[in-house]
Structure formats: structure tokens, C-alpha cells
N, C-alpha and C positions, 0 to 999 in steps of 0.2 A: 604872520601865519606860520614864518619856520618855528616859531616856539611850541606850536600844539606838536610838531613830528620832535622835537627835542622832549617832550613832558609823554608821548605816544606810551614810553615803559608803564608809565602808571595806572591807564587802563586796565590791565590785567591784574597790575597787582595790589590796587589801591582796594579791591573786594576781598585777597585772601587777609592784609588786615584788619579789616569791617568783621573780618568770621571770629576771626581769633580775640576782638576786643570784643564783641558781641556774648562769644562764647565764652569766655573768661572772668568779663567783667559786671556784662549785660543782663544775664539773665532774669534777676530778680527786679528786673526795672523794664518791661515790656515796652512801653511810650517810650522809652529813650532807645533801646535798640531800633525799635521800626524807624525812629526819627533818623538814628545814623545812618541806619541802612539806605533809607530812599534818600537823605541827601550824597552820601557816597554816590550812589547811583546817577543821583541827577550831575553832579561834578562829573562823572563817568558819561555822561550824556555827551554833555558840554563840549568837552576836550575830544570824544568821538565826532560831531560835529565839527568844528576845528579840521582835525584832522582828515575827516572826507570834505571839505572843502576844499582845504590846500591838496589834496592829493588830488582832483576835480579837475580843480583849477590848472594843471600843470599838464593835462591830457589823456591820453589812452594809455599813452606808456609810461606812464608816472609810475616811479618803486623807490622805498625809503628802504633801506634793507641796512639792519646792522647786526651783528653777530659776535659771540667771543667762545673761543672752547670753553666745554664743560667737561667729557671725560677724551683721556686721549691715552690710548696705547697703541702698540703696535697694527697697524691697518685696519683699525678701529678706530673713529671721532666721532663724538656727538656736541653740537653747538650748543647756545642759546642764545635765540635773535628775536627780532622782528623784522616781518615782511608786510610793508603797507602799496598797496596799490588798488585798482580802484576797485577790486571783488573782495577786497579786506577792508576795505573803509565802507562798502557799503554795508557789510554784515555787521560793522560795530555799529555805526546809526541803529541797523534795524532792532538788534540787539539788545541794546542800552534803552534806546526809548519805550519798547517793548515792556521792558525791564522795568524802568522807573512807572510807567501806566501801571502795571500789575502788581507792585508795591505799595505805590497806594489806594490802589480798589482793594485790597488783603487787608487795607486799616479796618473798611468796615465787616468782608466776610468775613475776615478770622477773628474780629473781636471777641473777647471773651475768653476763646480758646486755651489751656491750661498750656498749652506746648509755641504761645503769641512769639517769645522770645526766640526759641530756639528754628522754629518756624523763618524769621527774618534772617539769622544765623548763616542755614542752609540758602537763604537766597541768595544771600553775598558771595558761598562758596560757589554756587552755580555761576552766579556774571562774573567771577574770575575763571571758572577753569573754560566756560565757553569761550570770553574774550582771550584767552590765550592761546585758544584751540586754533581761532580765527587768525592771532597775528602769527603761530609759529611759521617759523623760516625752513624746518628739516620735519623728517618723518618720525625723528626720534623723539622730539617734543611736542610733535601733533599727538604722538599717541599718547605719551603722558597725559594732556591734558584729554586728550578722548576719553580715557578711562575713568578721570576725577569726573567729567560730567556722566559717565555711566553711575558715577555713586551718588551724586546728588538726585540722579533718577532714584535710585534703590531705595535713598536716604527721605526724600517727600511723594514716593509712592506709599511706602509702608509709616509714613507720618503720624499716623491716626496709628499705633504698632496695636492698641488693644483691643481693634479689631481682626480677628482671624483670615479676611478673606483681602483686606490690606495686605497682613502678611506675606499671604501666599503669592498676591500679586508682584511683592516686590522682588518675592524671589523668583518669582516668573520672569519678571524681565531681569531679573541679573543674569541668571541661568541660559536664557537665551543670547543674551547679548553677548554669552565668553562663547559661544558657537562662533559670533561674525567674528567677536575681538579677535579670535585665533586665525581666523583665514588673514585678517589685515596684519596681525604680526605677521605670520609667515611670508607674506609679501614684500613687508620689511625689510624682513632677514635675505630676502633675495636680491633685494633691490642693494643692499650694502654688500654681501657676496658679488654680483655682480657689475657694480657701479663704484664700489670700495668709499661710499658717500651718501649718508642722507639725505642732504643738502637739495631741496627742488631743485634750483638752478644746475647744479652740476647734474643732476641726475637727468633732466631735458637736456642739458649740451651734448652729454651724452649718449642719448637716444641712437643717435644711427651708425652705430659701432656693433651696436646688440642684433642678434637675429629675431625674426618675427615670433618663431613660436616661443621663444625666451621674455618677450615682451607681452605677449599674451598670454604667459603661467601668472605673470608679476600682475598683468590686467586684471585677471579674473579674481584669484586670492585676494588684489587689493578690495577689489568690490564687495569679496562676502563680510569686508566692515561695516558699507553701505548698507549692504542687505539686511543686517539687523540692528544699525543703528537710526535708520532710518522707517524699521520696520517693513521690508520687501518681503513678499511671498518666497521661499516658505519661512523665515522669521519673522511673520509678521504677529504672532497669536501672542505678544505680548502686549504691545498698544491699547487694546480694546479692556484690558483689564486694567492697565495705568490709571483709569481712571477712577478707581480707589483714593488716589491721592486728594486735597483739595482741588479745587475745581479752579483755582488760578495760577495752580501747579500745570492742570493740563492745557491753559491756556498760553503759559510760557514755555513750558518744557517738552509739551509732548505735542505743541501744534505747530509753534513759530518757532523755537531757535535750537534746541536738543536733536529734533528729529530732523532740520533741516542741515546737520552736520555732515551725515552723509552725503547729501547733495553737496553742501562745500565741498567736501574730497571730490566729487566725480569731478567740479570744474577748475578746481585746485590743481589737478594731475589730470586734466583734459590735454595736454600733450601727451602723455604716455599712453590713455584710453583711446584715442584718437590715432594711435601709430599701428593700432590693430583693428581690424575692421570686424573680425572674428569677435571679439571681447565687446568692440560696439553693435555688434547684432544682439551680443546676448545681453545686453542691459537694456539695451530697446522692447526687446520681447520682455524680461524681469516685468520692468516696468510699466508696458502698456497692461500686460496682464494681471497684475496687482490691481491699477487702474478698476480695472472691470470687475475684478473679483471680489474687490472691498466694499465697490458702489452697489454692486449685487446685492450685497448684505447688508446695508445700510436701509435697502426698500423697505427691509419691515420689523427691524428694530424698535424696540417702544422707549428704549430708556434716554430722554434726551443728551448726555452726553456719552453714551454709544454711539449714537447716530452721528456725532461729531468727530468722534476717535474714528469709525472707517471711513467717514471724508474725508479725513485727514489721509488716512491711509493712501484710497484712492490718489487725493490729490500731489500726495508723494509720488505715487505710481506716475502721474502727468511729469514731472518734475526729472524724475533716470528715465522716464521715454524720452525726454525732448534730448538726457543727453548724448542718447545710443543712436541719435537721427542727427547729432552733430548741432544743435538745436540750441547749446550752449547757453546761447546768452537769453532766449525765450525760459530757460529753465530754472535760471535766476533769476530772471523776473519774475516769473511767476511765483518765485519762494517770496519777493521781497511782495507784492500785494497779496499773497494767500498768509504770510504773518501778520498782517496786519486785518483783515476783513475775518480770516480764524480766530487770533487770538479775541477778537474782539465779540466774535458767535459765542465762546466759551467762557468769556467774562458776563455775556448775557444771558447764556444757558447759568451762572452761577448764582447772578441774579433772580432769576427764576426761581431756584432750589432755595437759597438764602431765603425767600417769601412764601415758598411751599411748604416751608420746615422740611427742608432733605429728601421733599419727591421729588422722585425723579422719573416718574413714570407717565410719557405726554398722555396716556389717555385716563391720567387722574388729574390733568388741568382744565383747560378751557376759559373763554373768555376774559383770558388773561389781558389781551388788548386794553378794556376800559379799564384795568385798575392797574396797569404797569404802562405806561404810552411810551414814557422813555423807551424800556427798556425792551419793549413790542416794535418802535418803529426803528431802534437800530438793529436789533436781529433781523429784519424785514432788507435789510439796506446789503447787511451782511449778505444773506444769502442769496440778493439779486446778484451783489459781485462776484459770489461762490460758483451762483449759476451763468455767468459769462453774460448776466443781458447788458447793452450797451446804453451809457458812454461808461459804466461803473469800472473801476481797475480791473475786474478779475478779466473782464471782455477781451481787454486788449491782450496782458500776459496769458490767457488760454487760447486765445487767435494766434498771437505769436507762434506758441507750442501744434496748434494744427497747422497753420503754414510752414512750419519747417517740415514736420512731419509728412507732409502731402508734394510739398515742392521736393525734397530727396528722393522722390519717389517710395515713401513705406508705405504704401496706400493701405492695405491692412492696420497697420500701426492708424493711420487717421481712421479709419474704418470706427476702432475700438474706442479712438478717443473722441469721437464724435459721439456714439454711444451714450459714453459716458456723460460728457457734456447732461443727455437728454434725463439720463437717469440721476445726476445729481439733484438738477433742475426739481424732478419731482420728488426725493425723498427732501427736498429740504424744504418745501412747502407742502408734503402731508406734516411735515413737522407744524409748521405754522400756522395751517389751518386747524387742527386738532389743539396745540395746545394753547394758540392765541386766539383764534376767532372759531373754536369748536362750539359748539351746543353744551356740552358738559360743561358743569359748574364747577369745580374741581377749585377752581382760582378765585370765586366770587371772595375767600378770607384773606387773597394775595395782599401787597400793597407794593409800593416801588419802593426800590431801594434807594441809601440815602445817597446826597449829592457824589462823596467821595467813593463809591460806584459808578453814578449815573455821569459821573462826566468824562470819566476816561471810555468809556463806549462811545460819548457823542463826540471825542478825539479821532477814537481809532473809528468810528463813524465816516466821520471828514474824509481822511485818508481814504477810506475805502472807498469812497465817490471819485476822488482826486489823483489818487497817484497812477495811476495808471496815465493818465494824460502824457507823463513822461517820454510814454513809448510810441503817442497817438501821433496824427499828423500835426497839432497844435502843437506838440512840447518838440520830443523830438530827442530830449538832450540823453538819456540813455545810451540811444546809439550811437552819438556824438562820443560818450566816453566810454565803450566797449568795442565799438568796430572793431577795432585793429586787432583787441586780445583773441588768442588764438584759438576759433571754434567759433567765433562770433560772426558765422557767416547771417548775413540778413535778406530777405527775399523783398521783394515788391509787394503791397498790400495789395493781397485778392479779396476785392469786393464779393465774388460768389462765396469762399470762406467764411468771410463774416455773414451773410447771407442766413448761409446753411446754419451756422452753428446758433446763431441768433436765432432761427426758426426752431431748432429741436430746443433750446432750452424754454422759450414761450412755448412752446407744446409741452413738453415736462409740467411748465406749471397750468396751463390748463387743463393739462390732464389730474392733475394733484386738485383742481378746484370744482373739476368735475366729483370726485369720487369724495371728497371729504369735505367739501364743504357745503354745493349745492346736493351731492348724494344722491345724484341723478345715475350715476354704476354704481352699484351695492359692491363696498368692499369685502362684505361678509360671504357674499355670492363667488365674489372672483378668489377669496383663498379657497374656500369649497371646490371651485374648478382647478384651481391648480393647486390643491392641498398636499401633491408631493413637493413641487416647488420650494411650495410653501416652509415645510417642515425642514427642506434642504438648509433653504436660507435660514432659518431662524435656529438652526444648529450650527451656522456658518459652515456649512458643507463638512462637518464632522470632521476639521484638520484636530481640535483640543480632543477628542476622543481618541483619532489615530493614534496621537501622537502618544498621550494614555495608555494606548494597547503596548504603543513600540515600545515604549519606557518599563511595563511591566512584562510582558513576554519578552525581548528581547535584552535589555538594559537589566530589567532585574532579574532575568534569568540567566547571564552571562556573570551576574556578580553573584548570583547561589551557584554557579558550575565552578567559579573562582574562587568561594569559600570552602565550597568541598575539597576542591584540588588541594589547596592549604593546609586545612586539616586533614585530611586523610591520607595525599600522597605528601606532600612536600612535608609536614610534622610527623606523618608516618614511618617515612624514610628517616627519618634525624632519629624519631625513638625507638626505630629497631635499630640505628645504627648504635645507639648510645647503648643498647638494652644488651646487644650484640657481645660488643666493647667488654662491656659489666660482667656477661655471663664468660666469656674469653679468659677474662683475668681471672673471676674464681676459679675456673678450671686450671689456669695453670699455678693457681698458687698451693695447689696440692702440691706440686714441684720443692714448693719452698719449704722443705722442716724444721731448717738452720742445724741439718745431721751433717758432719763432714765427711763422711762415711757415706752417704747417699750421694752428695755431690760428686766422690772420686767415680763413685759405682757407676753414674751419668758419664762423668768425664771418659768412663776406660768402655763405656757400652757405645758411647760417640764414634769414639778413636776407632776401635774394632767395625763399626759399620761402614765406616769410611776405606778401612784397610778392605774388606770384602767386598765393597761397589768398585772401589780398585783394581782389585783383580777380574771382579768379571769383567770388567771394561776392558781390561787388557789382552783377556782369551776372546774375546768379541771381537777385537780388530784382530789377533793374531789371524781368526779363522774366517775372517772376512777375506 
């Protein structure tokens, strides 16, 4: 087993040459690029497995860490390493498998597609700069590779480029994303100012040298990375529009391993978030309130992968509450079953559009059930574990996340995320009822998709019934290999929590089966009654408008007072200076006749004025 941590370098980099021979060699041969790409990948599986087993196997505190300088000057260094332990090895599992499932379900949606090659290309470049997001050892190489996975965002949002609202989308989330990039560099830079060191290790040994409110400048900056890489309230208004990209784009990058980077950082540097209690209130509140704000908006959404981008959202929002309640290791759990039962909602939402020919609008389906079963009763399975019902994984990782919450004492924070619980419950079976067992015909011309679709859903299917047991009283072994990591406090299981939360989300979906499927509450009647609500939600509370206003009143009115000031004063002043200059010189070149006779005339009109301010000066002090 020590040869997988001896071969561990090649995970990361064994994708950036998959891009470059892809990109260089591959292009005009579509079947042979996907072919290397998903066996790259599946090797990348492989040796990831390896790897979190021997790291597993050796305990809580198991760390492979090797490193060698990369730039080094004066109180300046930046390494390059790897650090494997057991929150590094799980993210490469989830990762890589992820990975290689949505590689090859892309055989069948992307078929055809004129951009097949370039398209697998980009996927290579994404599982290298994630997995090296995951194993760096310092902040200097976290960000590097943060920012490579922000351009594989940019790079298969805007994929489809000759669409206009592709476009804009992709420059939507770049645009947003250098908001957070810039708060987490500045954190950075402080953390190296004050730590004289990258390096995680050293920068935790160091911890209690540093004063509180020092630690909590570093806290907070570091997080506004989270906040829009992750998509947090208020940068969350790029997510929802990601989904312009292909639809197994949003199932890798925007549901399971891209947006769950920020939550690596929160537990990645859960010692230094954790040493301020200030910095963890305020990600517990981010967080719970994303949660609610996103689920809110998801109630009455029509576009089926909308309605999957703000669960996602929300569920992100579950994921920094659990970590501002100290909730740690509930919070990674929940990233590692919400990657697996999401991405696998979003491969099925793809399926769907793949048979709909590109709707994407549920109330132009229905009765999709009889002529897609597959791909009808793993979306169904998805969204029981979305919805917390038990024994499915999501039960356990979202009980986890309310018993930490409720046993710290956030009773608010549980307040919210019980809420939510009730509200995801139902916006994910109005999904279901309307566009799988609705009344509308919409889907009678559907048909299911082919097997290399329909079987990585019945994978991540599996899993999503399964992995959660890990955490249950039957498995167990999760907190066999977390305990000890630092923040991985664990509570005793409250049977009244599971109780509770198991009750709101079967009322969630009876309430969903009331209104849309048996139609015993007229949906049309209840936006009628709450028709402001209504129009709230379904403009998303007008944050993309705000923000609209602020970009053109203040943004673009600050750069038309900037281009005035430029041209009028700052080029103003230079051309009266210059003009000044100009007119100065002609005037004195009347001076110049080249008469020798005029210059003496100068010279002896000089002398004599000189001689005459002389003298008065000198009767001036005489008579002083």
C-alpha cells in the first residue's frame, strides 16, 4: 500500500497531460480523446482509492506530507507538496469517481457535439487543478490551483460560446468570483506578513503567538473565498446561471467537487476559523441564511436545472452552517453524500433534457415516469436522500448537521435549518410530481436514455441509498477516522432530531402531493393569495436587478466621473500646460533677432536695473 503514497504526485498531474495531449494531438479524433480522458481518469480513480485506503487504514492521524521549495527570497517562500490525510483522501475518492461517472455518461449527452474533443480536454484540466487544489500542502499553491478550477468554470460555462447568454453567464461567474478571489488573496498576504509562512502546518503551530482580532481579520478575508467559490449569499447570483454550461458540467463542477472547494477551505484551516469565535458566528449565520434564502427560491422555479442550482446552493448554505457551529466533520459529510445523490439529480435532470430535445421547462413534461423508469426512479431516490428521509445517506449527513447545530446551542441556526429540511422536501417533489407523474403530456415523445447514461445514475443511485450508513449506528467507521481531527466534536444521537426532521420532510412531500399531484389545494389559487410572494421569489428577491442598478448608477457612474476627470482636468492641465509652454517661448523669441547690438542694449538695460534696485535697497536700510 506504501506505493499508492509513493505514485500519490501523479494524481494531479497525470490530468494536466491528458489536456495537453488531448489538446494538441486529439482534437480531430473525438472517440480517442474521450477514450483517454475517462481512462486517465479511471487510473486517477484507482491510485485515489489506494491512497485513501492506506491513509484509512493508519488512523485519524495519518499525514503523508512531502514538499520542496519553489520560489524562495528573502522572507519570502512558497513550497510545492502534498498533504494526504484523511479529509484529502476523501475528497480524491469523491472526486475522481465522480469524475470518471460523468465522463462517461458525456459519451452519450455530448455525442455529436462539434466542440466532443475539446469538451473532454477541459475535463482533464478541471480533475487536475481540483485534485491539486485538494492535495496542496500551503496557501500559495491552494490558490494557484483555486483559480485554474475558477477557469475550467469560465472555460465549460461559456462552452456552448455561440450562445449569447452562455457568454454572459460565464462572465458572470468569473466576474463574481475575482470579488471572493480577492478577499482570500488578501488573507494570504496576511497570513504570510504575519506568520512569515504559507505552510498550513506552520501557520497552525503558530496560532497562539497571534492576537484575536488579528486572527479574525485573516478569518474573515479568508472566507470571502468561500463565499463566492462556493457561491454564499451575497455571491451567490452566479450559480443559478452556471447552468448554461452542459448539464454534466453542472453535475461535476457546480454541484459535487468545484463548489464544494470552499467548504474544503473552511475545514482545511478549521484551526485558524475555530481560534475566533467572532469569524465562526459569522459563517454560521452566511451560511444558515443562504440555506433559507436559496430554498426559498427554489419553491417555484420551473426550469428543472434551476431548481437543482439553488439546492445546491441552499445545500451549500447547510455545509458553512455546520462549519460556524463547530459541526466540522457533519459538514463534510454532508458534501461527501450531497456529491453523490446531487450529482447524480443533475445527470438525471440531463437525461430528461437529452429526451426532451433541450426543455427544460417541468411544466412542459409529465408523465415522464412510464417512458424513462430508469431515469424517473433514480431522480426519486435522489431526492428522498436530498430530502433527509431515512435510512437514505442524505438523513444521516443532514441529522448530523442539526445535532451539532442544536446541541452548541444555535437553536436559531437549527430553527432555520429544520425549515429548510421541510422546504427542500417539497420543492423537490413539486419537481417530481409535475414533471414525472404530472397530467401534462409533455414527455409522452420522451424515451430513456442509453445504457451509458442510465447506468452511472443506477451507481450513484446505490450510493445514495448506502453511504450514509457510514455515519449510522451500523457503520460507524467515519467517526472512527475523524474523531480526533480538530472540530470533529460528535454528539450522541437524538432520537427527538431525527424525529423532528424526518416529520418535516414527509410533510414537505405530502404537502407537494397534495398540491400537484392529487390538486386537492389549487396551486393557482395559493400564488393568487400570495401573488407578492410570489413575484418576490420568482425574481429571486431582486439581488441580479440590485446589483444592475449598483453596476450602472454607481460602477458606471464613477467610471463616466473618472473619464471626465481625465479628460478635462488631468489632459486639461497637461494641454494648457504644454499650450502655456508654447505661447511663453514665442513670446520670448521676439528677444532673439541674432542683432548684437540689441543683445548689448539688453545686457547694459540689465546692469543699470540691477545698479538702481541697488541703491534703493541701500537708502531703504540706510533710513530704516
Amino acid at each position: 500500500m506504501y506505493d499508492f503514497m509513493q505514485l500519490a504526485w501523479l494524481i494531479p498531474v497525470m490530468p494536466f497531460i491528458l489536456f495537453a495531449f488531448i489538446g494538441i494531438c486529439l482534437m480531430r479524433f473525438p472517440r480517442t480523446a474521450a477514450t483517454v480522458s475517462i481512462l486517465g481518469i479511471a487510473a486517477n480513480f484507482v491510485l485515489s482509492l489506494g491512497v485513501a485506503i492506506t491513509t484509512f487504514q493508519n488512523g485519524p492521524d495519518a499525514c503523508y506530507n512531502i514538499s520542496f521549495p519553489w520560489i524562495q527570497m528573502q522572507g519570502f517562500e512558497v513550497e510545492v507538496g502534498l498533504l494526504i490525510d484523511p479529509l484529502a483522501a476523501l475528497m480524491l475518492v469523491v472526486v475522481t469517481f465522480i469524475a470518471l461517472l460523468v465522463q462517461i455518461y458525456s459519451l452519450g449527452y455530448m455525442h455529436g457535439d462539434p466542440g466532443f474533443s475539446r469538451y473532454y480536454a477541459y475535463q482533464s484540466l478541471f480533475s487536475g487543478s481540483m485534485l491539486g487544489l485538494v492535495l496542496a500542502d500551503n496557501f500559495g499553491q491552494l490558490f494557484i490551483f483555486w483559480e485554474l478550477v475558477g477557469i475550467c468554470s469560465f472555460l465549460l460555462i461559456g462552452f456552448w460560446f455561440g450562445r449569447i447568454s452562455a457568454k454572459n453567464a460565464a462572465k458572470k461567474a468569473f466576474i463574481t468570483n475575482r470579488v471572493g478571489d480577492l478577499g482570500f488573496l488578501l488573507g494570504i498576504v496576511l497570513i504570510q506578513a504575519t506568520f512569515g509562512t504559507l505552510n498550513f502546518e506552520a501557520v497552525t503551530a503558530g496560532m497562539a503567538y497571534v492576537g484575536l482580532g488579528l486572527i479574525t481579520l485573516i478569518s474573515i478575508l479568508l472566507f470571502i473565498g468561500p463565499i463566492g467559490k462556493s457561491a454564499q449569499f451575497p455571491l451567490h447570483v452566479w450559480l443559478p446561471d452556471a447552468m448554461e454550461g452542459p448539464t454534466p458540467v453542472s453535475a461535476l463542477i457546480h454541484a459535487a467537487t468545484m463548489v464544494a472547494a470552499g467548504v474544503y477551505l473552511l475545514a482545511r484551516c478549521f484551526m485558524i476559523f475555530s481560534a475566533s469565535p467572532q469569524a465562526m458566528t459569522v459563517i454560521g449565520i452566511v451560511g444558515g441564511f443562504t440555506a433559507l434564502f436559496a430554498a426559498s427560491i427554489a419553491l417555484v422555479q420551473n426550469d428543472i436545472k434551476r431548481i437543482l442550482a439553488y439546492s445546491t446552493l441552499s445545500q451549500l448554505g447547510y455545509m458553512v452552517m455546520a462549519m460556524g457551529v463547530s459541526a466540522m466533520t457533519a459538514g463534510i459529510f454532508h458534501l461527501m453524500t450531497h456529491a453523490f445523490f446531487k450529482s447524480m439529480l443533475f445527470l438525471g435532470a440531463g437525461s430528461v433534457i437529452h429526451a426532451m430535445h433541450d426543455e427544460q421547462d417541468i411544466w412542459k413534461m409529465g408523465n415522464l415516469s412510464k417512458k424513462m423508469p430508469i431515469t424517473t426512479w433514480t431522480f426519486v431516490i435522489g431526492a428522498l436522500a436530498l430530502a433527509g428521509i431515512p435510512p437514505l445517506s442524505g438523513f444521516w449527513s443532514k441529522d448530523e448537521i442539526l445535532l451539532g447545530a442544536f446541541s452548541s446551542g444555535h437553536y436559531f441556526l437549527y430553527g432555520i435549518a429544520s425549515l429548510v429540511a421541510f422546504m427542500t422536501a417539497f420543492y423537490m417533489f413539486r419537481l417530481i410530481f409535475v414533471a414525472f407523474f404530472g397530467s401534462n403530456h409533455g414527455g409522452e415523445a420522451a424515451h430513456e436514455s442509453p445504457a451509458v447514461m442510465t447506468v452511472p445514475l443506477i451507481l450513484l443511485a446505490i450510493l445514495s441509498v448506502g453511504i450514509g450508513l457510514v455515519n449510522s449506528p451500523v457503520g460507524n467507521y467515519w467517526l472512527s477516522a475523524f474523531i480526533t481531527y480538530p472540530g470533529a466534536e460528535h454528539h450522541a444521537a437524538s432520537p427527538m432530531i431525527m424525529i423532528i426532521s424526518a416529520a418535516l420532510a414527509l410533510a414537505g412531500i405530502y404537502l407537494a402531493y397534495l398540491i400537484y399531484q392529487k390538486q386537492r389545494i389549487s396551486a393557482e389559487a395559493l400564488k393568487e393569495k400570495f401573488s407578492t410572494a410570489h413575484r418576490v421569489l420568482t425574481n429571486k428577491y431582486y439581488i441580479d436587478e440590485f446589483y444592475a442598478f449598483l453596476i450602472a448608477k454607481c460602477v458606471d457612474a464613477v467610471a463616466a466621473f473618472m473619464f471626465w476627470f481625465d479628460t478635462k482636468i488631468v489632459n486639461g492641465f497637461i494641454n494648457w500646460l504644454a499650450n502655456s509652454t508654447g505661447k511663453l517661448g514665442k513670446l520670448l523669441s521676439y528677444t532673439e533677432d541674432g542683432q548684437v547690438q540689441t543683445y548689448a542694449l539688453c545686457m547694459y538695460a540689465g546692469a543699470l536695473l540691477i545698479v538702481v534696485l541697488s541703491i534703493f535697497a541701500a537708502c531703504y536700510a540706510v533710513f530704516q
